[in-house]
LORO-68769 format. One line per field, with one value per residue (C-alpha): x, y, z. Coordinates in pm, 1 decimal, decimal comma, m for minus. Last residue first. Example, Ala and Ser with C-alpha at 12.3 -4.5 7.8 and 13.67 -1.06 7.14 Angstrom:
LORO-68769
c1 (1367,0;1230,0) .
c2 (m106,0;m450,0) .
c3 (714,0;780,0) .
END
This chain:
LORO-68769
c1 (m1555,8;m1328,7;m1137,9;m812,1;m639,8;m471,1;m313,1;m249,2;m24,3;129,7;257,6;403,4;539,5;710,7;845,1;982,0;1144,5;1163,6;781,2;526,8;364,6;20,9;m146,5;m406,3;m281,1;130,0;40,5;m147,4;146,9;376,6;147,2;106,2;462,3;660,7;726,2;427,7;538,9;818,2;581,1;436,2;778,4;835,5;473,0;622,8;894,8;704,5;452,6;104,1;m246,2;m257,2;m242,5;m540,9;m875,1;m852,7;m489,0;m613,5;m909,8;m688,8;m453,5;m746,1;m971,6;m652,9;m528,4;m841,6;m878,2;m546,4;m334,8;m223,1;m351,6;m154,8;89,5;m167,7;m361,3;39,5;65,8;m285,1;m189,4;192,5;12,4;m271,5;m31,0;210,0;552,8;676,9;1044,7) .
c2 (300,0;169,9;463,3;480,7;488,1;147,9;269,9;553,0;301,6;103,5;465,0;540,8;200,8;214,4;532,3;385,0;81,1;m189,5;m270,7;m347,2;m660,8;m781,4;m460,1;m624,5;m392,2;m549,4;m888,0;m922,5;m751,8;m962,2;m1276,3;m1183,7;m1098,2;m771,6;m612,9;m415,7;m219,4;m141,0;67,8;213,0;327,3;529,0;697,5;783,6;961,4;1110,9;1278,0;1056,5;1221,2;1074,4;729,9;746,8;696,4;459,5;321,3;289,2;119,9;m104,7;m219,1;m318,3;m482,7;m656,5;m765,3;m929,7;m1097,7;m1267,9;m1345,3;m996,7;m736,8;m445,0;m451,3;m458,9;m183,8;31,3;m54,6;47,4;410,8;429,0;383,3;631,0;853,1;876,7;910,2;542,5;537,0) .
c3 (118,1;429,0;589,4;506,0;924,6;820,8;531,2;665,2;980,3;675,7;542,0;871,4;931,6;559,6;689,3;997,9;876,5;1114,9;1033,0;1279,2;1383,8;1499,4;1369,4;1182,9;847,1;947,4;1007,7;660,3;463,3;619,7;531,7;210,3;152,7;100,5;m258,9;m182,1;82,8;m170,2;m386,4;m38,9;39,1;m270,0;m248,8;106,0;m14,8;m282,7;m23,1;18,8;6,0;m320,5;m193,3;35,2;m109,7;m447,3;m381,7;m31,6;m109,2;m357,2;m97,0;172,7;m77,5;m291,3;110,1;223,0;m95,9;m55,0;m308,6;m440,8;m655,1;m559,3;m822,2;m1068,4;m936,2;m898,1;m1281,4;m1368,0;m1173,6;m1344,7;m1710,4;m1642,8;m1488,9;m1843,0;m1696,2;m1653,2;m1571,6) .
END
């Protein structure tokens, strides 16, 4: 378990550097505007957001699909609402 925040916040900008441009802008606002407005729970469930693809993640911020789980469709839906800096 990592307990120093410096090392868990350059491990959650690593994790959200993904293969799509689109998806590091839109991940990486959010890590910079939105995350810490997040409870644990849903901290949790944005850490497995990102274990989901490119194209998942992609279908899920345009809104063309939601997820089965309803806490990583709440966090997917602040993601959405993060307004773009």
């Amino acid at each position: 378990m990592v307990t120093d925040p410096a090392s868990a916040d350059g491990r959650l900008r690593w994790r959200c550097r993904r293969g799509m441009l689109e998806l590091d802008i839109v991940l990486e606002n959010f890590l910079d505007y939105g995350y810490s407005e997040l409870t644990l729970d849903e901290q949790v469930a944005f850490e497995d957001l990102l274990n989901y693809s490119d194209q998942e993640l992609l279908e899920y911020f345009l809104g063309h699909t939601k997820p089965e789980s309803a806490l990583i469709a709440d966090v997917v839906q602040c993601i959405r609402n993060t307004p773009a800096y």
